[in-house]
N, C-alpha and C positions, 0 to 999 in steps of 0.2 A: 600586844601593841607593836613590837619590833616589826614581826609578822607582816603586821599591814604597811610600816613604813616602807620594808622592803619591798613588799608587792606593789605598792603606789611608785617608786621609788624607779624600781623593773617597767612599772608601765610608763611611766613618764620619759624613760629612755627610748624605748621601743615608738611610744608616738614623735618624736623630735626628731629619730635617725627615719620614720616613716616619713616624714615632710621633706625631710633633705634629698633623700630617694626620690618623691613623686617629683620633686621642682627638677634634679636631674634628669630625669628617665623619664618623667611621666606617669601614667596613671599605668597606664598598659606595657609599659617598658620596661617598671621595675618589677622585682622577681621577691618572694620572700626572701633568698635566700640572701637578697641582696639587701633588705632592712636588718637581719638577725647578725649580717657581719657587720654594718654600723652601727648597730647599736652594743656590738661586743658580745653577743648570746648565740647559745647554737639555736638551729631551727626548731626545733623538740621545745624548747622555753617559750620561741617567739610562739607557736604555735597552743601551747598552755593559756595563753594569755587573749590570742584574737584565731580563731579558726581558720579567717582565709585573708588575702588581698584586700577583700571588697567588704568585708566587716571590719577590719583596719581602718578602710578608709571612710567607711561610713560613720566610724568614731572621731574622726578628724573633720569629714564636713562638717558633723551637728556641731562642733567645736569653735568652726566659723562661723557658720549662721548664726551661729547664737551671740557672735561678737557681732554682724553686720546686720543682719534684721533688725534688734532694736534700736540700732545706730538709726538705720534707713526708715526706720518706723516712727522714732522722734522726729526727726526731720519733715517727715509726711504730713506728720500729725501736730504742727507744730503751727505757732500762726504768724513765724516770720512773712517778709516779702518772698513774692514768686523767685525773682532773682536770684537772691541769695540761698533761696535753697533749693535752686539748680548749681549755684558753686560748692555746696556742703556736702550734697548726693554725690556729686563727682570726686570730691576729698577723700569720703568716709567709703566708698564702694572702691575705687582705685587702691587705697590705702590696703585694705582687707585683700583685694585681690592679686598684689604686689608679695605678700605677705603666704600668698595662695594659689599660687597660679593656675595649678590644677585642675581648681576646682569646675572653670566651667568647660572643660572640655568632658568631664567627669558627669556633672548634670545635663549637659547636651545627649551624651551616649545614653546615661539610664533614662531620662525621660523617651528618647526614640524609641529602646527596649521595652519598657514597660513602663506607660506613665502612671498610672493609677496605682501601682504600688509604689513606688518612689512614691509619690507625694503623699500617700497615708504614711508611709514609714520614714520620712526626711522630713518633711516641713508640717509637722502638727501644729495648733492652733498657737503656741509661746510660741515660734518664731517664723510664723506664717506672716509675706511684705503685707502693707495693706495701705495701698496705695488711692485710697476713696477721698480722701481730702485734698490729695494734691490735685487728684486729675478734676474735681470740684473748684478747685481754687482755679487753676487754667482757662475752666470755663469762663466765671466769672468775670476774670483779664480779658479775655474775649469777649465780654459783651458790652465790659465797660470798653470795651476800644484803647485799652490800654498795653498793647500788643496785638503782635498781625493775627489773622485766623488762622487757626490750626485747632486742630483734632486732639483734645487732650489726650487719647490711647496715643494718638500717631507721637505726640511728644515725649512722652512717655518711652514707647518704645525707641525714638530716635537717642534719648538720651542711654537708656540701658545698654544699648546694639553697641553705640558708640565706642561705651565703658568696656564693654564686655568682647568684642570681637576681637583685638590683639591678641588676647589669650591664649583664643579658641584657635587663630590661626598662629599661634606665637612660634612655634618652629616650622612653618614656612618664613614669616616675616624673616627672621634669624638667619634662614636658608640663603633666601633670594635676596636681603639685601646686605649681608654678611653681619651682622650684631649679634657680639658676644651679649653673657649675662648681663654683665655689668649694663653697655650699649642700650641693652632694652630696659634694663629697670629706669635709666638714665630718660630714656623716650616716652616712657608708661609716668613717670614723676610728673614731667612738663604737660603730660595729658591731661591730668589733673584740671590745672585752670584751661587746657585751652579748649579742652570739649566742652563745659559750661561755657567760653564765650563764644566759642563757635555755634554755640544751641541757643545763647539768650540775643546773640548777634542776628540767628534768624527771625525771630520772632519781635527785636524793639523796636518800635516805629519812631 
């Protein structure tokens, strides 16, 4: 029983100095050897534990997803107003990704590499989005004329793209407009509400 405590214990280190690395460095920047000196282990242990980089990090994604799918999947499936669950999505997706930042420059790369295996081996059917209701519900508001016309995918993806490109370009942004950590978590917080009003501002008549 020690045993296991120790080895959950060793893993639990190992994935925490892993997260502080990729938000650092990145996905592709950081090195084992650079999780195994943060987390206080030599490489030989860190290596016991997770075989390479990319099986590391593929235990850290399902980690998130599995906080932010069924977040974003409540939400979906749920039968508030359209509105307010353009502001929840924005909360609960920002939130998770503030927390992760890595992650979609990480699913950007492997789905261009290989999509079909990525998504049989990252997102099976427990934390696969499933966004049928929502993009159902848009239509709806659309036909009752109770918002402009738009293309449930198109909003849809306006809202994700929205959420999700700082990210992906987050060390240009960083670059070119000088913001530190701090500066950008600071700017990704306020994005929160203002990409839901900037998305439900298009759309109110």
């Amino acid at each position: 029983m020690a045993k296991i405590k120790i080895e959950k214990s060793t893993e639990d280190k190992i994935l925490a100095a892993a997260k502080k690395i990729f938000i650092s460095k990145g996905m592709f920047g950081a090195r084992m050897q650079d999780i195994a000196d943060e987390a206080g282990i030599n490489k030989a242990l860190l290596h016991y534990y997770f075989r390479s980089k990319e099986k590391l990090f593929e235990v850290i994604f399902i980690e998130a997803a599995q906080k932010l799918f069924p977040k974003i999947n409540s939400i979906f499936e749920s039968d508030m107003p359209l509105f307010e669950k353009i502001r929840n999505f924005c909360e609960e997706y920002l939130t998770v990704m503030m927390e992760n930042p890595y992650l979609p420059s990480f699913v950007v790369n492997e789905i261009n590499r290989d999509p079909q295996n990525f998504i049989k081996k990252i997102w099976n059917k427990q934390h696969f989005p499933k966004p049928q209701k929502f993009l159902e519900q848009i239509e709806r508001e659309v036909k009752k004329k109770t918002i402009k016309k738009i293309s449930p995918l198109d909003l849809l993806i306006n809202l994700i793209s929205l959420s999700i490109f700082p990210f992906v370009a987050k060390s240009m942004i960083q670059s070119v407009i000088g913001l530190d950590e701090l500066q950008f978590r600071a700017v990704m917080e306020k994005r929160k509400k203002d990409i839901a009003e900037f998305i439900i501002a298009s759309i109110k008549k």
